[in-house]
C-alpha positions, 0 to 999 in steps of 0.5 A: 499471508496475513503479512508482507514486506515490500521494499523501497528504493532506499532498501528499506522494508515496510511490513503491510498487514493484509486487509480482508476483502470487504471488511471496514478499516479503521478512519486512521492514516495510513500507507497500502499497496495492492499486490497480485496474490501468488505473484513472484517475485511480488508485484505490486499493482498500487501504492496509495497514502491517505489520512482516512484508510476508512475512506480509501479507493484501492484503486485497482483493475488488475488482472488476477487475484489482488489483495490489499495491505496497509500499514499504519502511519499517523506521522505526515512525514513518515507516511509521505517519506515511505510513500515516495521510497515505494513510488521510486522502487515501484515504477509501473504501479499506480499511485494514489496520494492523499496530501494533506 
């Protein structure tokens, strides 16, 4: 799956790219989650902001297959409004928050 929508508390959807294991991300900033893949409905493990994507710690130990998205956001204030729309929709999941 190459995208994936994930919805907020408000109810608004934020559409996540998938990105490869292993492979570089561009030093842009950024909203991710970390999904377990094939889980349905979707579960979502960790939802992080950070100012670098480059620099990110996924920050996961799930069981099972987890895959990581992340969605492009160089506003501050959109980054941070959408990463507490998903921390409220998602409860059990990790937070990982760079401020700043």
């Amino acid at each position: 799956m190459a995208f994936i929508d994930i919805s907020g508390a408000s109810g608004a959807n934020y559409r996540f790219r998938h990105w490869p294991d292993g492979a570089d991300h561009l030093p842009i900033a950024g909203n991710f989650v970390v999904v377990l893949e094939g889980a349905f409905p979707v579960e979502v493990v960790v939802i992080g902001m950070t100012n670098d994507l480059s620099q990110a710690q996924w920050g996961t130990r799930a069981k099972g297959e987890a895959r990581v998205y992340t969605r492009l956001n160089v506003a501050r204030a959109t980054r941070e409004a959408e990463h507490a729309d998903l921390v409220a929709r998602w409860p059990k999941a990790r937070v990982v928050a760079e401020k700043g």
